[in-house]
N, C-alpha and C positions, 0 to 999 in steps of 0.2 A: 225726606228727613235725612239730614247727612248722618255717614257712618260714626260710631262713637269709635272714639279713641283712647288711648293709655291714659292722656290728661287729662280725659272722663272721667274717666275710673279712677286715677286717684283723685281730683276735685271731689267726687260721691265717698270716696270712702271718707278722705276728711272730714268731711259733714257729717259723717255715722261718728268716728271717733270723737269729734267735739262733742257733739251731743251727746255721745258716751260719759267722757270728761265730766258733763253739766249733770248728769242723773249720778255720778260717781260720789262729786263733792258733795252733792245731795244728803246720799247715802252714808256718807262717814260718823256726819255726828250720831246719827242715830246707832251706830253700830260699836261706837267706842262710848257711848251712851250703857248699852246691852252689855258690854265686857263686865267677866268680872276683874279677872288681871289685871292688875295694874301695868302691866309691859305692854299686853293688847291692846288697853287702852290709848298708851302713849303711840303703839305702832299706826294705831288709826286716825290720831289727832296729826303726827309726824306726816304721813300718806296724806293727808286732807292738805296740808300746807305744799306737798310736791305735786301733786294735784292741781292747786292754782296755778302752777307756774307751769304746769303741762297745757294749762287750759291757755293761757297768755302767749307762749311757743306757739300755737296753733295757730292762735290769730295771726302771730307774725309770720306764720309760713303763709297764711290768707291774704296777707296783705303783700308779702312777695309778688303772690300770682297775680294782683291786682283784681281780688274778689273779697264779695263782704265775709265776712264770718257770721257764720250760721250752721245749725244743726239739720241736722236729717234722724229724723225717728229712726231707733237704732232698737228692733224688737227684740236680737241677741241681747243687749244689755239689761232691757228692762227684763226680760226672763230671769237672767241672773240675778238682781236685784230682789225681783218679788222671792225667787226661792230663799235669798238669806232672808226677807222680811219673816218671812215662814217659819225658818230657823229658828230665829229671833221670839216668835212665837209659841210654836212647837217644845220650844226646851226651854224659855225665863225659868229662871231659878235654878235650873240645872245644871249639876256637876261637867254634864257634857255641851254647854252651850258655847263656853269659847271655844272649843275643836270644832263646833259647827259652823263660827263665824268663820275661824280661818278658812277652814274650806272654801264657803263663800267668798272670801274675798282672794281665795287663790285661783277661783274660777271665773273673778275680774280679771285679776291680775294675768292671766295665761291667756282669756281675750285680747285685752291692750297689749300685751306681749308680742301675740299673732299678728294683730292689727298693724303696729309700730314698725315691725320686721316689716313687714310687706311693704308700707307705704315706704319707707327708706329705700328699698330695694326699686322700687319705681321713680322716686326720686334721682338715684341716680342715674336710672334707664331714659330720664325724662332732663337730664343735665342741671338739678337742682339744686346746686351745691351750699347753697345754703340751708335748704329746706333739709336737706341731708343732714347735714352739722347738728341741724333742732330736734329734729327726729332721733338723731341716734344718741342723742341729751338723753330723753325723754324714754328712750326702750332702755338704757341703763339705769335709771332710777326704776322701771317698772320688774328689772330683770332682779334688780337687787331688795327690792320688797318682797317679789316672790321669796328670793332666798330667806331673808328676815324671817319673812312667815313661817317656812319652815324650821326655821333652826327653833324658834319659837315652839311650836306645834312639837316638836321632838324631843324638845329638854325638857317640856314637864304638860301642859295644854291638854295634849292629846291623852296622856295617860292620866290624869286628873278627870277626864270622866267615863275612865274604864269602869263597869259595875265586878264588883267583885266575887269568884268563881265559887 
């Protein structure tokens, strides 16, 4: 068996973040579904739209490399996922369930963050300069939802399902 190489690695990890991608947009409606906020709402249907076009980016770095586009079971994500389904569970009706969505979805968000960083950074180690270009598209919308979420989660979300002393 030949040795694996960098173009290994990143070809596999692309496959886990597609597939991340594919269980992500998944997940959206149902979660801006569950909002009660009207803003988290929109922040989620907003994210599900940059989402597609994260997903679309991907094939075209796929198709750079002259490889199909395809997922690879990505257990990190689905973790993530089932814990906000839980969420989503665990507090319906609840004063504190949009603080628990965002969490959730800043603990996508801080995976595909990690993910995007990396693979960018291989990309240029691996002279992609394309793929590079899509990739750092794609870590900039994810970088700035994070923020979103935050600023969200601190102007009122979070404090909205404090119980009171």
């Amino acid at each position: 068996m030949a040795e694996k190489q960098l173009d290994d690695l990143f070809y596999d990890t692309l496959k886990d973040i597609y597939f991340a991608e594919r269980q992500i947009l998944k997940a959206l409606p149902k979660m801006a579904r569950a909002a009660s906020s009207d803003k988290l709402k929109a922040a989620f249907e907003k994210h599900k739209e940059e989402t597609q076009g994260q997903i679309e980016r991907l094939q075209e770095i796929f198709e750079l490399l002259g490889k199909r586009a395809q997922g690879k079971t990505c257990e990190a994500i689905q973790g993530i996922i089932a814990e906000g389904e839980e969420i989503m569970e665990d507090f319906k009706g609840s004063p504190a369930l949009d603080a628990g969505l965002i969490s959730s979805a800043q603990a996508v968000e801080h995976y595909e963050i990690a993910r995007y960083g990396t693979l960018k950074a291989w990309a240029e180690q691996l002279g992609h300069k394309q793929a590079v270009q899509l990739l750092d598209a794609t870590l900039k919308e994810e970088t700035k939802t994070d923020a979103d979420l935050s600023s969200l989660a601190t102007a009122s979300l979070n404090a909205s399902g404090k119980k009171a002393a």
